[in-house]
N, C-alpha and C positions, 0 to 999 in steps of 0.2 A: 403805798402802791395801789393804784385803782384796780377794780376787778373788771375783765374785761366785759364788753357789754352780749346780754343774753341774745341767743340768736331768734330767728323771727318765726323759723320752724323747726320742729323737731318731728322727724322721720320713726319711727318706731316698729321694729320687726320683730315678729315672736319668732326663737329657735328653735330645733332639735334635729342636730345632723342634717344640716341644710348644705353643706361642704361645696355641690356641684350649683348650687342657683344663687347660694347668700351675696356672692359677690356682685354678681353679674347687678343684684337691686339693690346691692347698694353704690354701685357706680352710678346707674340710672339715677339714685335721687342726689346724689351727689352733683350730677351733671347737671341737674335740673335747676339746683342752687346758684348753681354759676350763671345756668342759661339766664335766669330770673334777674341774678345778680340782687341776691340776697343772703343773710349770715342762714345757715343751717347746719344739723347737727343731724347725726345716723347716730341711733342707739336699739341694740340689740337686746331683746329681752332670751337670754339662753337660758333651757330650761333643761342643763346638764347634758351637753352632747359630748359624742364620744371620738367625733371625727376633729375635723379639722374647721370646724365653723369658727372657732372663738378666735384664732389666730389670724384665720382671712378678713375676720369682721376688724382685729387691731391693726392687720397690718395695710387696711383700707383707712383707716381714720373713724370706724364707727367707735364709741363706747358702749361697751357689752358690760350688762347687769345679770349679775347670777342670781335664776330664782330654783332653789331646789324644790318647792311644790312643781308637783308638776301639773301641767294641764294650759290649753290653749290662754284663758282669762289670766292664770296666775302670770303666765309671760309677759301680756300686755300690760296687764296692771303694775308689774314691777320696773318694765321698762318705760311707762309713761309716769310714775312715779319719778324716776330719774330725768323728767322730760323739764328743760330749759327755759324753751321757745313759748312763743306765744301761743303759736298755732302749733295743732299734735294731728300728723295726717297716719294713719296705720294700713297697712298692708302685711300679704303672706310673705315670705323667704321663699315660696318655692318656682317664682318669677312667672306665676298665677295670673296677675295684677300689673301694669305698666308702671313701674317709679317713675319712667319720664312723664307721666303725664298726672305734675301734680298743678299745675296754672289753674286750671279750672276749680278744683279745689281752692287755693290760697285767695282765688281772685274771689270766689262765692262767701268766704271765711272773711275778708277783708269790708265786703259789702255789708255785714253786720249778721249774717248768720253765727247760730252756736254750735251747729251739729250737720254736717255735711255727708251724704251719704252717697258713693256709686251707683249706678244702675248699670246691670249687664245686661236687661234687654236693649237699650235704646243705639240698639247698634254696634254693642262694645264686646258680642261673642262669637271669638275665631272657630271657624270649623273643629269641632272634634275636641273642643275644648271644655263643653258641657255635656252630658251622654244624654241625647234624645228624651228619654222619658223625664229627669230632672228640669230638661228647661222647655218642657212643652207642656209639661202634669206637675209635676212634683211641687216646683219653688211658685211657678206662678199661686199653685191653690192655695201654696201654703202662705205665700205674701198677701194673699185675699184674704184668707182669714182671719193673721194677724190685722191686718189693714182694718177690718172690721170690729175684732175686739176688744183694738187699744186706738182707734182713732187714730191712725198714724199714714199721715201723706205716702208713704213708703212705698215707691214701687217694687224694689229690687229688695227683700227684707233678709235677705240672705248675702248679701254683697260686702265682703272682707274688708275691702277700699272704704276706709271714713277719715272725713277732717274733722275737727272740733276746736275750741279754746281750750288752753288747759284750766280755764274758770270752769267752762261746760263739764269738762269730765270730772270735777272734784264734785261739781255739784248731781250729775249721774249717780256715782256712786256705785259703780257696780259691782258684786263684791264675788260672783261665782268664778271658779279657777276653770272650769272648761269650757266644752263650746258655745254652750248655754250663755256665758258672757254675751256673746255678739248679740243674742235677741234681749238679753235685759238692758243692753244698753242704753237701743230703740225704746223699749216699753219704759224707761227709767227717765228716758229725753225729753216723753210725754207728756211728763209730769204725773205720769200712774203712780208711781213711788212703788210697784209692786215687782219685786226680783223674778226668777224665775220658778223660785220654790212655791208661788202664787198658788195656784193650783191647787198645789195637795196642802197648802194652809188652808183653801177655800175649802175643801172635801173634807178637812176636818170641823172647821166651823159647820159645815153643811150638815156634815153627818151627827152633831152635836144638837143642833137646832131639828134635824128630822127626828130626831130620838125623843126628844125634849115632847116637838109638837105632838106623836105618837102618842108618849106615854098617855100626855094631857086629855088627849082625846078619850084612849081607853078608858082613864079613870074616870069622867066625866062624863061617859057613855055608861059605864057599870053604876054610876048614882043617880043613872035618870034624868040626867040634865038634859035638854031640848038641844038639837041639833047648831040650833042657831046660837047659840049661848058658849055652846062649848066651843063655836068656831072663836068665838070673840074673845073670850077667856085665853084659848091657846097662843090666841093671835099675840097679845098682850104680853105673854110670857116670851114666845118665841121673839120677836122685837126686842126686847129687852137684851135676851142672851145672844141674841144675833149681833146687834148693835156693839155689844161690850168687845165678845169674839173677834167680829170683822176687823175693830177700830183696832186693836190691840196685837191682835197677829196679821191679818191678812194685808192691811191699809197702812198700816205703823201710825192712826193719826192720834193727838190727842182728843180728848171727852170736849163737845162740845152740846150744847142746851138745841141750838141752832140747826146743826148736823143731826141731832139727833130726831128733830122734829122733823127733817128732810127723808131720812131713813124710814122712821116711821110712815109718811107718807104716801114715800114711795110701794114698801108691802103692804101699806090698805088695799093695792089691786089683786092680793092674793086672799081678802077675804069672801067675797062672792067665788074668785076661783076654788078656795078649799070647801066652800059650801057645794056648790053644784058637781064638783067633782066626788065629794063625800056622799053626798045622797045621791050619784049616780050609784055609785058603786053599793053604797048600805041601805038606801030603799029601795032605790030603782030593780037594781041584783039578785039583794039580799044578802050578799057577805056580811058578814060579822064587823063590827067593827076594826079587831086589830089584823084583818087583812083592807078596809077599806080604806082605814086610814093612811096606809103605808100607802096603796095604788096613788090616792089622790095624790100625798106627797110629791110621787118622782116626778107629776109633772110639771112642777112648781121649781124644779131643783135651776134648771136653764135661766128663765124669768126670775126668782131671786137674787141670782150670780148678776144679771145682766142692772138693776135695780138697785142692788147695791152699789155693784160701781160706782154707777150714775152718783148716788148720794152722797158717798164715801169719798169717793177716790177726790184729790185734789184738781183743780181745776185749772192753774196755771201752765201755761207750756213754753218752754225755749220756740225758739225757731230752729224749724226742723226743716232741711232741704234734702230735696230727691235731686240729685245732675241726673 
């Protein structure tokens, strides 16, 4: 008996008590399929509802996948896990988002993109459908920032609507169960390799290498070592433990001779800054060492984060599309 052949999309909706909108999107992408006149498949990621979702979703033709984690990512992930088709286009259930308009998607996905993204500024937000302050403050700033410390084309970084391969999402990898999914996606798509736990991996690498560079300093200030000596000394240390830290938790890369000379590198621009900032504050001043060292520190903490990336973080990217 042959199996029958995979379909070309696979539609993907996160659940929870969606009872009054589920259907309605998944007729839209149903209908969409037809329109197209292509094999397509509706699967429902429910994440334990108590209404009547799971029934409307069978008795429309979706297949619905039970994920008892609960949370926004753990729904996508386990219903795009179940995903079939070639192309994996995701949307909300709570009819947020247009299922009929997924053409522009498939057709952007077919031209060779891996990772296809909505935008709701570019004309796609109905009256009263975003509250004022989110779509005039809140999402632009917040997609400028992202946009800026992950290198990513993204205008809309906040937009639920995405196509992708299901090659692309294997190789994404995103693995947080709530909202935080949606933006590790993007940052994952990038080729950063960094989830969204980043961050507070960073603040401990950071906070381990600010400890480190301190002590260095102090002890090396209490044996009379020359200011200049002690910066190079620390430097040398902290590099080291930085490097090992960052590649290990922060970056997930392996040890390389190459990377590691790139790293290095890159925070030699922090040794004239921890000089002139140390002798501001310990000649200039007169603080004590183990408050000067700490001051110069923080302002090094931005400019390392940003330095390492650069080094560290991998360099290849999918193609990443803004519609």
């Amino acid at each position: 008996m042959m199996n029958p052949s995979p379909p070309l999309i696979s539609a993907i909706i996160p659940c929870l008590n969606e009872e009054l909108t589920l259907g309605i999107c998944i007729n839209k992408a149903m209908a969409s399929f037809t329109q197209r006149g292509v094999k397509g498949e509706v699967i429902v990621g429910d994440n334990g509802s108590t209404d009547k979702s799971v029934e409307i979703a069978e008795s429309l033709g979706a297949r619905v996948v039970h994920q008892p984690t609960r949370g926004y990512g753990a729904a996508l992930s386990a219903a795009a896990g179940a995903a079939r088709g070639k192309y994996i286009i995701m949307a909300d259930a709570d009819d947020s988002y247009d299922w009929s308009q997924l053409d522009c998607f498939i057709d952007t996905l077919e031209n060779g993109a891996d990772f296809v993204m909505g935008n709701r500024f570019a004309g796609g937000i109905e009256a009263g459908a975003m509250p004022p302050l989110h779509r005039y403050l809140g999402n632009p700033v917040m997609s400028g920032i992202a946009r800026w410390l992950y290198r990513s084309p993204i205008r809309d970084f906040h937009c639920g609507m995405r196509g992708f391969t299901r090659e692309a999402f294997q190789k994404i990898a995103a693995r947080s169960t709530g909202m935080e999914f949606a933006s590790e996606m993007i940052i994952n798509a990038q080729g950063c390799k960094m989830s969204m736990t980043t961050p507070f991996a960073y603040l401990l690498v950071s906070g381990c290498c600010f400890v480190g560079h301190n002590i260095t300093m102090i002890a090396l200030n209490a044996l009379h070592v020359p200011l200049w000596s002690s910066v190079l000394l620390s430097f040398g240390i902290v590099v080291m433990l930085g490097y090992i830290l960052h590649s290990l938790i922060t970056f997930e890369r392996s040890f390389s001779a190459s990377v590691f000379m790139r790293y290095a590198a890159s925070m030699s621009f922090n040794i004239p800054l921890t000089f002139a900032t140390t002798w501001f504050w310990y000649c200039w001043i007169g603080f004590s060492m183990s408050v000067a060292s700490p001051l110069a520190s923080i302002c090094m903490v931005l400019l390392n984060y940003l330095l390492s990336r650069w080094a560290i973080a991998p360099s290849g990217k999918k193609k990443v599309i803004d519609l």
